[in-house]
N, C-alpha and C positions, 0 to 999 in steps of 0.2 A: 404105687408111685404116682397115678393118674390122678388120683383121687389127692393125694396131697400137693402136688402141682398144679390141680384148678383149684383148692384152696387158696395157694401163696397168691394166683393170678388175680381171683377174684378180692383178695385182700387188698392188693397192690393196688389194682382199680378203682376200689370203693373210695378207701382213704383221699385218692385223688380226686374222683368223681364229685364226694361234696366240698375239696376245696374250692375245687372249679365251681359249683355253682354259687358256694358265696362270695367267692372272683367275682366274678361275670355279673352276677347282682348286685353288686355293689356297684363297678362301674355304670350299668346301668340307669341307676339309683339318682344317682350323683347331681344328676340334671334337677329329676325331682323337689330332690332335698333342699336343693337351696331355694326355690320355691316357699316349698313349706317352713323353709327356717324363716323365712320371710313374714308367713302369717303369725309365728309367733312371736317374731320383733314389733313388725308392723302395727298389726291388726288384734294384739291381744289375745290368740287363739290358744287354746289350752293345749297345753304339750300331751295328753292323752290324747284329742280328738289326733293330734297332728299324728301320733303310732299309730293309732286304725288308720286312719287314711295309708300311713305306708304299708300296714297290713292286709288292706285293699289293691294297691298298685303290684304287690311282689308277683300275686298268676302271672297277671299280664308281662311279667318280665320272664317268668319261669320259663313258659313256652317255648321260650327264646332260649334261653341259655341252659336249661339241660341238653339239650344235643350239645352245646358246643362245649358244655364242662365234661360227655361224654367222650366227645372223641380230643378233646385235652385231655384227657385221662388214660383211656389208649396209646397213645399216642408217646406222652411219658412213661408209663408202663414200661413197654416193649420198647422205648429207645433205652430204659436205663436197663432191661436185659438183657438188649445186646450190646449196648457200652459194656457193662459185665462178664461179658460172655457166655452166661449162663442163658442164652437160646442154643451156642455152638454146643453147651454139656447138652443140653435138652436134644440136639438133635443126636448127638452120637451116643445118647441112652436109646436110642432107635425110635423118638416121637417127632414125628412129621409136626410141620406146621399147618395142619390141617387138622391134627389131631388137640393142639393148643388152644382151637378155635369152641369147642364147646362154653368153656369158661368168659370167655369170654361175649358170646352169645347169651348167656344166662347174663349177663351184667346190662347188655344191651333191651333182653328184654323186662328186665325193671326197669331201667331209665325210659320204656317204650309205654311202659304201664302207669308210670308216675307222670310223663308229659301227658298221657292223653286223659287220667284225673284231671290233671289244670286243668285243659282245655276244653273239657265236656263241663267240670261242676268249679273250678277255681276260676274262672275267668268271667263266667258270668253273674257268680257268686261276687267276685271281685269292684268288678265294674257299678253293677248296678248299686252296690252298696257304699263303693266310691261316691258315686255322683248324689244318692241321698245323705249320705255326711256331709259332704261338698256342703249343697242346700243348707242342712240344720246348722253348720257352722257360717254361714251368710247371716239366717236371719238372726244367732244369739250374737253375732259379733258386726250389727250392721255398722256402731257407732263409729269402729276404726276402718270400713272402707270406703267410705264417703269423703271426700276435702275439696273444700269451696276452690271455684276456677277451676276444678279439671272436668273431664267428662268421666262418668260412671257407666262403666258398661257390662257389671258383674252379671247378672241375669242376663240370658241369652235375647236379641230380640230388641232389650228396651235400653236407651242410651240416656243419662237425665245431666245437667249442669245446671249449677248453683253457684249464683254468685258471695252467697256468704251462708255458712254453716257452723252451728251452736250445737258443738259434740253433747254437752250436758243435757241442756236440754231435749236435743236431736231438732233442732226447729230450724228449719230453710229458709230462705229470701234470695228473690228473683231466680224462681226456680224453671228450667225448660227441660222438658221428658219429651221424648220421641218413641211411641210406641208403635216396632212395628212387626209383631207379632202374630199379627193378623196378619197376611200380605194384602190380601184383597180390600182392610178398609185401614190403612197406616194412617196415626191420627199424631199430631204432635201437640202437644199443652204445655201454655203459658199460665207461669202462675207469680202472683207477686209473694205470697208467703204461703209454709206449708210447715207440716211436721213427719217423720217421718216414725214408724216403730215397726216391730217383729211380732207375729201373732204368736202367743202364747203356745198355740196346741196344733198349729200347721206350721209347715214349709212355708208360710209365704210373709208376706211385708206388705203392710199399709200406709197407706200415703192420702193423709187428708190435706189436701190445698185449698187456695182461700183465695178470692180476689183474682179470677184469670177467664183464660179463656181456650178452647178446645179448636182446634182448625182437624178437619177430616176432608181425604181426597177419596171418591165414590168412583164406580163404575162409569165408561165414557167421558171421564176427564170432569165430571161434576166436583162439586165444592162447597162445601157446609163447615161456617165458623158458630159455636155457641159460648155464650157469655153464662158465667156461675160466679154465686159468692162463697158456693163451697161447696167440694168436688173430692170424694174418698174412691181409690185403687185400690184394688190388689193384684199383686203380683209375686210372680214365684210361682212354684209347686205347688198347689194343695193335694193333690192325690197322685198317687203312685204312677211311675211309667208302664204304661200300657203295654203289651206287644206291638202295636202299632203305632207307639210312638219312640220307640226305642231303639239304638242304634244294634246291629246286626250283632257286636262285640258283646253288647247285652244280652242276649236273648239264649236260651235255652237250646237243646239240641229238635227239641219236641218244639219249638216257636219256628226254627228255622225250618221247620219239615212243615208245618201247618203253611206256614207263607210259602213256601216254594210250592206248593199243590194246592192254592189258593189260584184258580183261572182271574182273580177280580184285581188281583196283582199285576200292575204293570209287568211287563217284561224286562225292563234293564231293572228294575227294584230284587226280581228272582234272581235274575242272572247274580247280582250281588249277593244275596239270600243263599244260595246254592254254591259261590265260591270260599264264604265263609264255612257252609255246613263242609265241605269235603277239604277244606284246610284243617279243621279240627281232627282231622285224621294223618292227615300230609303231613303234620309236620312233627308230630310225636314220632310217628315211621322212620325219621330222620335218623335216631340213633342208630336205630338196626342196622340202616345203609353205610355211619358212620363206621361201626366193629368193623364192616372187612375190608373197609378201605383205610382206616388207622392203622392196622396191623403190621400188615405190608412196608408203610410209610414209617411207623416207628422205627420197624429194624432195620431199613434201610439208613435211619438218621442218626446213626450212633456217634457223630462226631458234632455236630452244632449244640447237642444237651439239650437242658429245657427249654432257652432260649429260641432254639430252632423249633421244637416242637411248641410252642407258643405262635411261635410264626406262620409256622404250617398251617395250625388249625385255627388261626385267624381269615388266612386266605382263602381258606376251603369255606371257614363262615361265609364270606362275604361274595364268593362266587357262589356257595348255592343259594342264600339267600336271592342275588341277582340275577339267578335263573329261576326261583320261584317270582317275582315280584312280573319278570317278562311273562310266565308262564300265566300269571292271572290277569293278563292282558288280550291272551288267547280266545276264551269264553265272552269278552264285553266285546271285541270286535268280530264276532263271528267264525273265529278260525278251525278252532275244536271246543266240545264240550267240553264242559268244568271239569268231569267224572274221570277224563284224562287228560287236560291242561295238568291240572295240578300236579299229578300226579309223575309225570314230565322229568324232572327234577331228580325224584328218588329213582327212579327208572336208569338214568344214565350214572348215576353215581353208583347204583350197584353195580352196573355194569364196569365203570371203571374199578370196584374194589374187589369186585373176581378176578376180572385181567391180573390188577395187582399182585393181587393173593395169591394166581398161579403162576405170574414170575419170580416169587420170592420164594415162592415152595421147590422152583427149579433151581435156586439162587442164581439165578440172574439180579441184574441191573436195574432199576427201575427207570427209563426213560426220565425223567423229573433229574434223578442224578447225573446221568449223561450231559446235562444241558449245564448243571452244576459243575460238574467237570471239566468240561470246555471255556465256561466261563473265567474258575479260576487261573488256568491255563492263560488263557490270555490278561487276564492281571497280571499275570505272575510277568510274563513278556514283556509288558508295559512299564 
């Protein structure tokens, strides 16, 4: 009978498990999307490039929203078994709510092992192949992000305005570029005409101008203008991100270990390096903590339905996210290390999902309903 009730359990769970995460990702999403429906109205961008790129963004949402489509899942679960009453048969077949909890343990740790895939190989995977789409879809589609009178500031770094622009041709007039990429020698250029195109076989964009002049600011406030009748850029990408010029989200689990045991590394540069490395652990661990404090809470919630269990496990998001977000605040200011900053979070949540677990296995009350209680009590008065 054990054996065929951590089936039903485990069934119950899954079905739910990947609704919730393509819930949750989709709302996600949503922000994204219209973005990118954007490049394909705007800017001409091919509705292929625009699916990889959301093919690319989904890790970086995954992260996020399997815990929370886990303990949605729970949570519905065991509120619709015990709206049913089929925990009360389950208990008076003589199985403790303790003994319920294997099954769903085994569900927690698939969704423990699928977050932390994102997070070790989807997410850097994700990212970094983002941002080189990104690029190749700049330079094949420069013609539609350019329009005369505004300022362009696609490329990181360099900002250029043009007072009149010929899509067909791609040819400028009264063009100004501020480039300041360099920070140490930021040079701004005047140019009366220019043309602008996409190198064939890199990442980047050329820009031959005609007829201008070059203003650069030097070391101790010095000052250097030069006159050209014709002056070729480039800009953009040519070669791949480096680990050292990559953002933490980027990089590898082997990048982040090399820079945090790098002595030639600043120190706030580690300290970040090392909240990233031990959040790729933190936050997969989530669901685990999530099973024994969803449990509890389901059968407690048999009267609000999904609704309520929707609600619940939005508020639990959003406090523990906001005790993770303080807790990696701890390690930049000096408070505790990272190794257990982070770590902060899942610590007290387990601990409130044991409390939990061993008042509902006494059937008691859960405190959370008490308050529930009292409150509608005095609506009810009112």
């Amino acid at each position: 009978m054990k054996r065929i009730l951590s089936l039903y359990i485990i069934r119950e769970i899954s079905s739910l498990f990947l609704l919730g995460i393509i819930l949750f990702t989709l709302i996600l999403l949503m922000a994204r999307l219209i973005n990118l429906t954007e490049l394909v109205v705007s800017h001409g961008v091919a509705i292929a490039d625009v699916c990889k790129m959301i093919l690319y963004l989904i890790p970086s949402f995954l992260i996020y929203t399997i815990p929370m489509a886990f303990l949605l899942a729970v949570l519905l679960a065991f509120g619709r078994l015990s709206a049913d009453n089929e925990i009360v048969v389950i208990k008076a077949c003589g199985i403790s709510l303790f003994q319920v909890m294997p099954p769903v343990m085994f569900c927690a740790c698939v969704a423990v092992l699928l977050a932390f895939g994102v997070s070790t190989i989807g997410i850097p995977w994700g990212n970094s192949s983002f941002r080189e789409l990104s690029q190749q879809v700049l330079t094949k589609n420069i013609a539609g992000t350019i329009r005369e009178k505004t300022f362009w500031d696609d490329i990181p770094g360099l900002v250029m305005y043009t007072d009149h622009y010929e899509e067909k041709s791609q040819q400028l007039k009264g063009v100004v570029i501020h480039d300041g990429r360099n920070q140490s020698r930021p040079m701004t250029i005047f140019a009366r005409d220019g043309v602008i195109s996409g190198a064939s076989q890199s990442n980047a964009l050329l820009l031959s101008l005609q007829n201008g002049s070059i203003h650069m600011a030097g070391e101790g406030g010095s000052y250097r203008m030069v006159h050209f009748g014709e002056y070729s850029m480039t800009v953009g990408d040519r070669e791949k991100r480096t680990p050292q010029s990559r953002n933490e989200s980027d990089m590898w689990l082997s990048d982040l270990k090399s820079r945090i045991d790098d002595p030639a590394i600043p120190a706030t540069l580690r300290i970040s390096y090392l909240i990233e490395y031990h959040s790729r652990f933190t936050f997969p661990c989530a669901s685990f903590v999530f099973a024994l404090l969803a449990v509890p809470l389901g059968i407690q919630n048999r009267r609000s339905g999904k609704s309520g269990g929707f609600a619940v496990s939005i508020l639990i998001i959003l406090f523990y996210y906001v005790m993770m977000s303080v807790a990696k605040s701890f390690p930049e200011r000096g408070i505790l290390p990272a190794s257990i900053a982070l770590w902060l979070p899942n610590l007290f949540f387990f601990s409130i999902g044991l409390y939990f677990l061993r008042m509902a296995s006494m059937e008691q009350s859960l405190p959370r309903l008490r308050l529930n209680t009292r409150f509608n009590f005095f609506r009810r008065s009112t």
